[in-house]
C-alpha positions as CSV (number, residue, x, y, z in Angstrom):
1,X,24.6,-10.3,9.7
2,X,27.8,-8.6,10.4
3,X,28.9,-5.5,8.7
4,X,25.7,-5.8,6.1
5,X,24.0,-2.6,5.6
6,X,20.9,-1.6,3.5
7,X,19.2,1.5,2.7
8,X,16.0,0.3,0.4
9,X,12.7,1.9,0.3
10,X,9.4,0.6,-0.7
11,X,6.3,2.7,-2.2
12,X,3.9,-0.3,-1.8
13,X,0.1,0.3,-3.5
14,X,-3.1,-2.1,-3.0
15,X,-6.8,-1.9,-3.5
16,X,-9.6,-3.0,-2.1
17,X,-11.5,-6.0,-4.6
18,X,-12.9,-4.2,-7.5
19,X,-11.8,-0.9,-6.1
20,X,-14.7,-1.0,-3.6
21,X,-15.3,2.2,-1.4
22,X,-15.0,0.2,1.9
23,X,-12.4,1.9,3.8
24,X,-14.2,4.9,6.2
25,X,-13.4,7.8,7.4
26,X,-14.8,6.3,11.2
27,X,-11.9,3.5,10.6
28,X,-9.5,4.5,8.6
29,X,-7.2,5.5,11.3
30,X,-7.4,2.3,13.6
31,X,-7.1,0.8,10.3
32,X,-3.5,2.8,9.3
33,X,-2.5,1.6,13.0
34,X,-3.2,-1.4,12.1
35,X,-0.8,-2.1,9.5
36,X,2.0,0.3,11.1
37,X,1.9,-2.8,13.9
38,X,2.2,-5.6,11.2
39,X,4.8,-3.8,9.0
40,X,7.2,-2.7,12.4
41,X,6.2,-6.5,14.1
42,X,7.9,-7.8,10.3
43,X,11.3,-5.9,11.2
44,X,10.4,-3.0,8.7
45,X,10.2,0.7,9.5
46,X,6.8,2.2,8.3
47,X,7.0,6.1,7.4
48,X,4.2,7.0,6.2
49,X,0.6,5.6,5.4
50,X,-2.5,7.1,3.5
51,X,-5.0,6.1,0.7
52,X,-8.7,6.8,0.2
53,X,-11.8,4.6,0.6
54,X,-10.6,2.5,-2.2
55,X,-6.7,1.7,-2.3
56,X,-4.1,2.3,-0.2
57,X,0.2,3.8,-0.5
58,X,2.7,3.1,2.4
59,X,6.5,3.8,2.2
60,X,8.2,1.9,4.3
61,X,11.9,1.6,5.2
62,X,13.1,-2.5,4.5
63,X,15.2,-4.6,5.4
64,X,16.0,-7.6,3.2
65,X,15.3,-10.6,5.3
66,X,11.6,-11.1,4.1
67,X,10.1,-11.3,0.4
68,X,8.2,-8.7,-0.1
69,X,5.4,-10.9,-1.4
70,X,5.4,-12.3,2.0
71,X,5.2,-8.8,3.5
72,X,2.6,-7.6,1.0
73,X,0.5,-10.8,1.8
74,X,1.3,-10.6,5.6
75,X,-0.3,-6.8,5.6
76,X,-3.0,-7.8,3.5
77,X,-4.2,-11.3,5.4
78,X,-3.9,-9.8,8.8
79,X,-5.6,-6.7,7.7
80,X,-8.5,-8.1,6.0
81,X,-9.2,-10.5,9.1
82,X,-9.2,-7.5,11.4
83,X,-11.3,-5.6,9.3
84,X,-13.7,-8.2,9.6
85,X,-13.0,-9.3,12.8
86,X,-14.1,-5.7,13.8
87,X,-17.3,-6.1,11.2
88,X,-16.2,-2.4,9.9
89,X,-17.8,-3.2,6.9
90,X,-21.4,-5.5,5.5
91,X,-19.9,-8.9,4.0
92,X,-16.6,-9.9,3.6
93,X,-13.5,-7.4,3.4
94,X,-10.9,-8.6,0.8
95,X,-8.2,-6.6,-0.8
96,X,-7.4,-6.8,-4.6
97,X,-5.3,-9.5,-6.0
98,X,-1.7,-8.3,-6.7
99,X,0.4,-5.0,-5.7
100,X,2.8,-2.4,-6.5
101,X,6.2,-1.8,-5.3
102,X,8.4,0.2,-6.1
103,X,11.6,1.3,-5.0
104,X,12.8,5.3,-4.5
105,X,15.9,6.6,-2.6
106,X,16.9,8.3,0.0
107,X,16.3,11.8,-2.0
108,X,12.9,11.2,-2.6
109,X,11.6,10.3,0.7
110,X,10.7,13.5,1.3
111,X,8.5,13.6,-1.8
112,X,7.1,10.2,-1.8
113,X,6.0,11.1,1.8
114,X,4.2,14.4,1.1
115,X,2.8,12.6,-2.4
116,X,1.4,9.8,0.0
117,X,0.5,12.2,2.2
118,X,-1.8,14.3,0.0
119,X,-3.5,11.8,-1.6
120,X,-7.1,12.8,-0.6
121,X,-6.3,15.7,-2.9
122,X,-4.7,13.8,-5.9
123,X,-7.8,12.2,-6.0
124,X,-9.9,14.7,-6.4
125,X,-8.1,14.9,-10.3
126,X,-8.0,11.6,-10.7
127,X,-9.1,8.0,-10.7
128,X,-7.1,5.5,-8.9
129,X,-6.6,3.5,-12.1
130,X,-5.2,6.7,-13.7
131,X,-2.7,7.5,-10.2
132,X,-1.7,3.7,-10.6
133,X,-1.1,3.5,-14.5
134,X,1.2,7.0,-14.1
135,X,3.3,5.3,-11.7
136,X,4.0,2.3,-13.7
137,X,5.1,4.9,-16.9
138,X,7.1,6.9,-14.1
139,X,8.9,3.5,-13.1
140,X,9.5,2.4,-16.2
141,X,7.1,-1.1,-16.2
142,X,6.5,-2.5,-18.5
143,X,2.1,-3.4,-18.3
144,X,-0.8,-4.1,-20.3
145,X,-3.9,-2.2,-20.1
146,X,-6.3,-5.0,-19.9
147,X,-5.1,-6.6,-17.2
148,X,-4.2,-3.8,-15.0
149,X,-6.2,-3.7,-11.6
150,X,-8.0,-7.0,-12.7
151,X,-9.4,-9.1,-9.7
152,X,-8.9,-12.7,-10.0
């Protein structure tokens, strides 16, 4: 659309079901690929993609003409099929019901990115469930314990 412009970026988080260590070293790479093709193929701009065995962060840059439920679940189908396309892992790869996404601007891309970035070392403090409840307090979302990172 004529003279529309958007600046809007997205700190997305998923796990893998029942925060599963499935997500190797051997892969991981091919995997992050992977998804940089399906996020840029949807019109967004990924910057920067990380996680551990268990869960996964990417900021992206995006645009408005997709839901970001439909982006979320786009990553997540196409992802899971390749993964088991490729047979990375014994079974069937799925990816934890539900997400986060959160929005940051323009003045803290540089720290989402290295927090991203570094998360091999957060983890080493804490559990995933801890990194995930701290950024729903530090967005200001409103949650309930017993139903965070509950498969379905």
């Amino acid at each position: 659309m004529a003279n529309t412009y958007t600046q809007i970026y997205l700190h997305l988080v998923f796990a893998v079901q029942n925060r599963t260590s499935l997500i190797q070293p051997e892969w991981k790479n091919e995997l992050y690929k992977y998804i940089t093709g399906i996020v840029n193929n949807n019109g967004h701009k990924l910057i920067v993609i990380n996680g551990t065995s268990n869960h996964l962060h990417i900021a992206i840059g995006y645009k408005p003409h997709q839901l970001i439920p439909e982006l979320i679940q786009d990553i997540k189908a196409n992802s899971s099929k390749w993964i088991n396309d490729k047979r990375f892992v014994r079974g069937k790869f799925n990816w934890q019901a539900g997400y986060g996404a959160f929005s940051f601007s323009h003045s803290h891309l540089d720290a989402v990115v290295k927090y991203i970035y570094n998360q091999e070392q957060h983890h080493k403090r804490k559990t995933f469930r801890e990194e995930y409840i701290q950024l729903l307090t530090r967005y200001d979302i409103p949650f309930d314990e017993r139903y965070i990172l509950i498969d379905v």
